[in-house]
N, C-alpha and C positions, 0 to 999 in steps of 0.2 A: 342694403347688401349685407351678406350676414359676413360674422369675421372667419377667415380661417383657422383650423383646428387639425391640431398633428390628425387626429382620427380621419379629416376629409382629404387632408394632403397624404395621408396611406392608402387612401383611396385610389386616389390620381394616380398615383405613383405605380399601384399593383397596376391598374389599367393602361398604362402610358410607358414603362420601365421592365421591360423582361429581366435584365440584370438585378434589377433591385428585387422583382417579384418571387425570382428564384432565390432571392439570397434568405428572403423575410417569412416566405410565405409559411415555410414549415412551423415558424414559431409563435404565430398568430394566431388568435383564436376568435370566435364570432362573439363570445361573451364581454371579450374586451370592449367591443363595441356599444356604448349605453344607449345610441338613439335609435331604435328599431329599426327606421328605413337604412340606417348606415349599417346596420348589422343583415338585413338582407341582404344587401348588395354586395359585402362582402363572401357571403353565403356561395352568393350565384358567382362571383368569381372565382370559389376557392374551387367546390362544382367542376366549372367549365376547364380550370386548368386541368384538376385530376382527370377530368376524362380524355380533352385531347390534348393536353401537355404542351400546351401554349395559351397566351392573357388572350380576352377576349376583347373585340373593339366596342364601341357604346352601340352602334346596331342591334348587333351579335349579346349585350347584354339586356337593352330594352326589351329584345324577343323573348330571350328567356325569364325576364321578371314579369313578363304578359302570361306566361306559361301558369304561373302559380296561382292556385286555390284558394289561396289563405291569406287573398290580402280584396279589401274593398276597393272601390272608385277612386277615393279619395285619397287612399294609402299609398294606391298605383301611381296615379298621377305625382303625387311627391317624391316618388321615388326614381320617376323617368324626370324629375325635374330637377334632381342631383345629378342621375347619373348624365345631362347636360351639361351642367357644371365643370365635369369631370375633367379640363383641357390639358393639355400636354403644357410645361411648366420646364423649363430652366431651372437646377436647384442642384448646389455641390452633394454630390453622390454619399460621401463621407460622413457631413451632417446629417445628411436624411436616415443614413442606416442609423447613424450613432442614439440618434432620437426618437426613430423608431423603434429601438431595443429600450430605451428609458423606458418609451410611453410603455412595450411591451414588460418591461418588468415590473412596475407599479402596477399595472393591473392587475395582473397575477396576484402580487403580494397581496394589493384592495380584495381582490374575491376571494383569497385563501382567507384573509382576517373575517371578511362578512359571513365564508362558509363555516370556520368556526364558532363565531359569536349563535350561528344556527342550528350548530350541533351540539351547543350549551345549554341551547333555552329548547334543546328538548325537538327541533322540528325534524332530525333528520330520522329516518327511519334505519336506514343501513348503516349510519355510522355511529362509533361513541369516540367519547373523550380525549381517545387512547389516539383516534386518529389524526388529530389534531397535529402532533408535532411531524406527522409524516406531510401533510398539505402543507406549512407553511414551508421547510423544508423544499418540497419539489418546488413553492412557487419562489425560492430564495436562489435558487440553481438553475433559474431561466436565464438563459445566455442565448446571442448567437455564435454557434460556431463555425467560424472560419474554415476553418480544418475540413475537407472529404476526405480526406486520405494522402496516403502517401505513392507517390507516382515513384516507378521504382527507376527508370531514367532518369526523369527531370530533373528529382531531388537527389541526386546521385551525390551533389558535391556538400550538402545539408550530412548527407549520410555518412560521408568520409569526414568531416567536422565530428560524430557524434564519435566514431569511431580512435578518434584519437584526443576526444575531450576527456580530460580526467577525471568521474564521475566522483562527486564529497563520497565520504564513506566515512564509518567510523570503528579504528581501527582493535584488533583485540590487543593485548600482550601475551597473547602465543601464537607464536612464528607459524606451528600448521595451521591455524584457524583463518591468520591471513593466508596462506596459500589459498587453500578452498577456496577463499573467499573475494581473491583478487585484490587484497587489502581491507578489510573490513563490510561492515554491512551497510550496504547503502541505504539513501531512504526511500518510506514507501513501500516497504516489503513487511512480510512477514515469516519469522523465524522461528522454530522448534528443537528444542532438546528433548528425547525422547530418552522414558528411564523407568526404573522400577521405584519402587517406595522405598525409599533409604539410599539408591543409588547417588543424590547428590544434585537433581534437577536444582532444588530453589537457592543450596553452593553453588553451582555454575550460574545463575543469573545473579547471587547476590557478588562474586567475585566479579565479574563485570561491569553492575554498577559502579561499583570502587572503582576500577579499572578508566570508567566513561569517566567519573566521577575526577581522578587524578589528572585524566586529558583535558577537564575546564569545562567539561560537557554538564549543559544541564539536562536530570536524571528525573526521571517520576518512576519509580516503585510502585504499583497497585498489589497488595496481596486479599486473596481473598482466602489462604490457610493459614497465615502464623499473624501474630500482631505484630504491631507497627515496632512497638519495642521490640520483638525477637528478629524482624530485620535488621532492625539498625543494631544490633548487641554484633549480628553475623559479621557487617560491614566494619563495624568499630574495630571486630578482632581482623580481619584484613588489614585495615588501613594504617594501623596503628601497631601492626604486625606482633600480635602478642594472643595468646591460648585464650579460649572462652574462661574456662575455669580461673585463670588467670587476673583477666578481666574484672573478674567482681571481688579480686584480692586487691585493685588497683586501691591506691589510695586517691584523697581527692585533687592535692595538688599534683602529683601525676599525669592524672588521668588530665584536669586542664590543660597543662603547657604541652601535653599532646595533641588535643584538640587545637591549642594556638598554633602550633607548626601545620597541623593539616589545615587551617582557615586560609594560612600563608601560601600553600604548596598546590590547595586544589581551589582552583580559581570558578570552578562552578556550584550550581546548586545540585542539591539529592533532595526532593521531595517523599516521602514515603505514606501513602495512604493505604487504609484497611478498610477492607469493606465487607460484612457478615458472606459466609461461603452461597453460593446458588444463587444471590440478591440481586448482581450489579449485572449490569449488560451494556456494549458500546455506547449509549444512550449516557449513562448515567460517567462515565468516562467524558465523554464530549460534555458533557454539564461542567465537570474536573477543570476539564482542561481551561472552560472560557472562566471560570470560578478564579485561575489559578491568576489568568492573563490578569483580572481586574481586582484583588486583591495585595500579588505580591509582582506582579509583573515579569510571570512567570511562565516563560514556555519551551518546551523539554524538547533537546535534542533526540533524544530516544525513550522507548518507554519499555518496564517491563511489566509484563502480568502474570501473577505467581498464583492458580496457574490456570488455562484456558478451557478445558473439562469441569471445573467448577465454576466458571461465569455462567449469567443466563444469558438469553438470547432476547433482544430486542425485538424482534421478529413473532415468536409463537412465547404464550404462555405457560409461566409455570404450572405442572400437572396437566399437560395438553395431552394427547392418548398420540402424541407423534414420537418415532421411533427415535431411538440415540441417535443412528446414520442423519440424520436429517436437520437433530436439534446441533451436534456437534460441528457438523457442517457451516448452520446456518452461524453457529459463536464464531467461528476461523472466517468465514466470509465478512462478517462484520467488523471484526477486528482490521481483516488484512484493508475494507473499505477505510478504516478509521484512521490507520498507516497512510491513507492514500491524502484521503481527507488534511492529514496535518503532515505530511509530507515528512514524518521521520519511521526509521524504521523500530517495528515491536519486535520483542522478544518475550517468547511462554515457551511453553513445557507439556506435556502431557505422559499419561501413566505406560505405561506399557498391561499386555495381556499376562493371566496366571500363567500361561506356556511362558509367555516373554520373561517373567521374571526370573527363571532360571536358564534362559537360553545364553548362551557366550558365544552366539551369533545371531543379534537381532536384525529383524529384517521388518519394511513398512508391514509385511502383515500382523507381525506383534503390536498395531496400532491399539489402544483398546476404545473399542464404544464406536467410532466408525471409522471410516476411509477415506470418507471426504477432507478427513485433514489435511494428511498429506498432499490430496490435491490441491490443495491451497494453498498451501506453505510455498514461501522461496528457497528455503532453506529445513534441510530438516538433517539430524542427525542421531544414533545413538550414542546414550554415555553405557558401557559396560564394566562389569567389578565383577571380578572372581577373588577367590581365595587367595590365590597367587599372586594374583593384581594389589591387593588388601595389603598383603605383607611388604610388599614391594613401596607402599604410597604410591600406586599406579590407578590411572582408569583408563581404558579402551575409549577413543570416539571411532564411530563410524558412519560414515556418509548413506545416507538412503535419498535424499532429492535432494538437487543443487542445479539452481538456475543461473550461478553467477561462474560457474566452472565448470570442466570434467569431473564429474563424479568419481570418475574413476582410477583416476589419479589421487595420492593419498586418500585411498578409501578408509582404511585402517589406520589410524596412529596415537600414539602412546603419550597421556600428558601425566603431570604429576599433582598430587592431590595434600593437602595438608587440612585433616578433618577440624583439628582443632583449631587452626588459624584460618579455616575456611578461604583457604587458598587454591589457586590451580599455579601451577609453573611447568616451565622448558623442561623436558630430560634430553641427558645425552643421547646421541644420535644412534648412537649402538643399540639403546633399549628399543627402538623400529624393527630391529635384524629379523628377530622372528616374525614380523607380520608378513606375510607372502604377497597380497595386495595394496601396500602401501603406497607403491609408486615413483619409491627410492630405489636407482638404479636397479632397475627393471628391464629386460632385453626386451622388446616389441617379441612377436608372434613374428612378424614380417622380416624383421632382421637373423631369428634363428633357423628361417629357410633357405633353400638354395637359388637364386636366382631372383624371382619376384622380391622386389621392396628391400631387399637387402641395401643398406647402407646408402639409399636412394632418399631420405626425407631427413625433414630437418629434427632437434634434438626433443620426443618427443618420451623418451625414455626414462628422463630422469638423468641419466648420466650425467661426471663432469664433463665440461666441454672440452676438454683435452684427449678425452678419447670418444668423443664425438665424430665420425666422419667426413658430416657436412660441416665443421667448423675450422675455417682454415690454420685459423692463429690461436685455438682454445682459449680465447678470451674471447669480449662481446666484441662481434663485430662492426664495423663502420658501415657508414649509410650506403656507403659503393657496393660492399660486399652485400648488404639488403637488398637495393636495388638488382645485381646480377642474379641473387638468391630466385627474384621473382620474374627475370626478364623471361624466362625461359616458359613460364606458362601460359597457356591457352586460352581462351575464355571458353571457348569448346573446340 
């Protein structure tokens, strides 16, 4: 009697278990299979479901392996004398998936290793080298998944959970950035600062590190324009809150028992790696990152890339005859995968166009090199500087894509800038006044007409809530007052 083997108990199971068949089938392949007759027969099952979308019984399969060309006497007969075998079986549902996604993922990995070692020594004709890390890759990310989708009834109460779970974020140290932002950047996403050359892009990501850096957060820095020492000289005049020029006046006891106070006060790490301009690509990031884990034991709450128009793209080669839109594209889709892949969120940068650089209204068309950026971004904003702004230590942000809020609320708003201490900070509330879209007490369109929407919704103006009209007590109100707020509506 021969022994059983997960391979023939997959067998049985596709042929015997509709539940199990539908659950497995999609992720099963005939190659997994090493014994020929076992890999027909899988064949002819896989076959008969795709066509009429139900398992087939052992009649109903014997017929169809009598059908085929390409097996002898002898091959047939073995094979109708498996699928005899094949009986219906008692066996916990649980274990059998759980073992069948094993058996399914070692194969994968076995044939992705075997397919390499073949495109080493030269046998494969369509692939090279380069392919290698994408095969073991897809065969490392074979899973079953559970998951069809989301029922939008059933999981109604799943939904109302999400709804009031408090998603981690990480927050900035200005007050509008968390508005926008709902309190910081969650992970997973990917974020852009959009600006001209000298505007201040790799200031605004090196003050932030500081910023993560102060919250205990561990930090990876990748720059691929300035060295690793001109990062950290940026950061050191932040943290240590003292002028660049300054800086290299520090003397040496100084400049330590400053560093011993920030060892004290900021409880995480800052990594800062350099990588030559055009070089690096997701790839060589994800290399970083697992370098980092087995090393120093090391893995980064958020990351920044300084900046994303000079990475390569893992994807198409350098000097490929493909257009900017497509290569610029494929860096931000890689990145934003990479965000997804480690579960925290990036921050980059990109140039603005020669129109953009002097425009003091940019907008995503001042993108430069392509468009696909922005499609990609979760977040995207510009920093603007004029003359006026300069004198003032002022820069403009303004909102162009935002997935985690209204856009269009605080669209405009005014931070402050310290070049030399390569700072950003709060201003007073009055320096907003002139922005006309900011979103600070703002009357709706619908509130300055007569009759329609007037004075009819909740406070979506900005206003305080003291002269808010749906607010009874112009304080927050109680769960009563929520609840009445909403008794009143419809579903349709």
């Amino acid at each position: 009697m021969q022994n059983q083997t997960i391979e023939r108990t997959t067998l049985t199971n596709l042929l015997n278990n509709e539940e199990y068949s539908r659950k497995v089938l999609p992720f099963i392949k005939p190659e997994y299979f090493d014994v020929k007759e076992e890999r027909i027969i899988f064949d002819e099952i896989q076959k008969f479901v795709d066509k009429y979308n139900k398992i087939p019984t052992q009649t109903s399969l014997e017929i169809e392996v009598s059908t085929r060309k390409d097996l002898n006497d002898v091959e047939h007969k073995k094979i109708v004398e498996i699928i005899k075998t094949l009986k219906k079986e008692t066996i916990d549902f649980d274990w059998l998936v759980d073992t069948t996604e094993k058996f399914v993922k070692d194969k994968a990995i076995y044939n992705a290793i075997v397919e390499g070692v073949g495109i080493i020594d030269g046998k494969s004709k369509d692939k090279t080298p380069e392919a290698i890390p994408h095969i073991l890759t897809e065969a490392l990310a074979v899973s079953f998944d559970n998951s069809v989708g989301h029922d939008y009834l059933e999981d109604s109460e799943s939904r109302f959970d999400y709804y009031h779970h408090k998603e981690e974020r990480i927050p900035f140290d200005l007050e509008f950035f968390n508005k926008i932002t709902k309190g910081g950047l969650p992970p997973k996403t990917l974020n852009i600062a959009l600006a001209g050359t000298g505007v201040g892009k790799s200031l605004f990501m090196c003050h932030q590190a500081a910023n993560c850096l102060s919250q205990g957060k561990n930090v990876l820095y990748i720059s691929l324009e300035m060295a690793e020492e001109r990062i950290a000289e940026r950061i050191d005049a932040n943290m240590m809150n003292i002028s660049i020029p300054d800086l290299h006046d520090l003397p040496k006891k100084m400049f330590d028992d400053k560093i011993t106070r920030l060892q004290k006060k900021a409880k995480g790490k800052l990594i800062i790696k350099e990588y030559p301009t055009a070089s690096a690509h997701s790839g060589h990031f994800r290399g970083l990152l697992k370098e980092l884990a087995i090393k120093k034991s090391f893995k980064p709450d958020i990351i920044f890339i300084d900046y994303l128009n000079i990475c390569a793209s893992s994807r198409f080669r350098a000097g490929s005859s493909l257009n900017s839109y497509t290569i610029i594209k494929s860096i931000a889709e890689e990145l934003r995968g990479l965000a997804v892949e480690t579960n925290v969120p990036i921050m980059s940068a990109t140039q603005t166009t020669r129109s953009g650089f002097s425009n003091t209204d940019v907008g995503l068309e001042d993108t430069s090199e392509s468009f696909g950026l922005p499609a990609t971004a979760d977040l995207m904003f510009a920093l603007i500087s004029t003359d006026e702004l300069e004198e003032l230590n002022q820069i403009c942000v303004k909102q162009l894509k935002n997935r985690y809020n209204d856009p269009t609320m605080n669209k405009r708003f005014i931070i402050g800038i310290d070049r030399n201490k390569m700072k950003l900070f709060d201003v007073e509330l009055k320096a907003q006044d002139e922005l006309v879209d900011h979103g600070q007490y703002v009357t709706p369109i619908a509130d300055k007409g007569q009759g329609f929407g007037k004075g009819q919704g909740p406070n979506l103006s900005g206003r305080p809530d003291d002269v808010n009209p749906f607010s009874k007590t112009g304080q927050e109100q109680s769960k009563e007052d929520k609840y009445d707020k909403f008794s009143k509506l419809k579903v349709w």
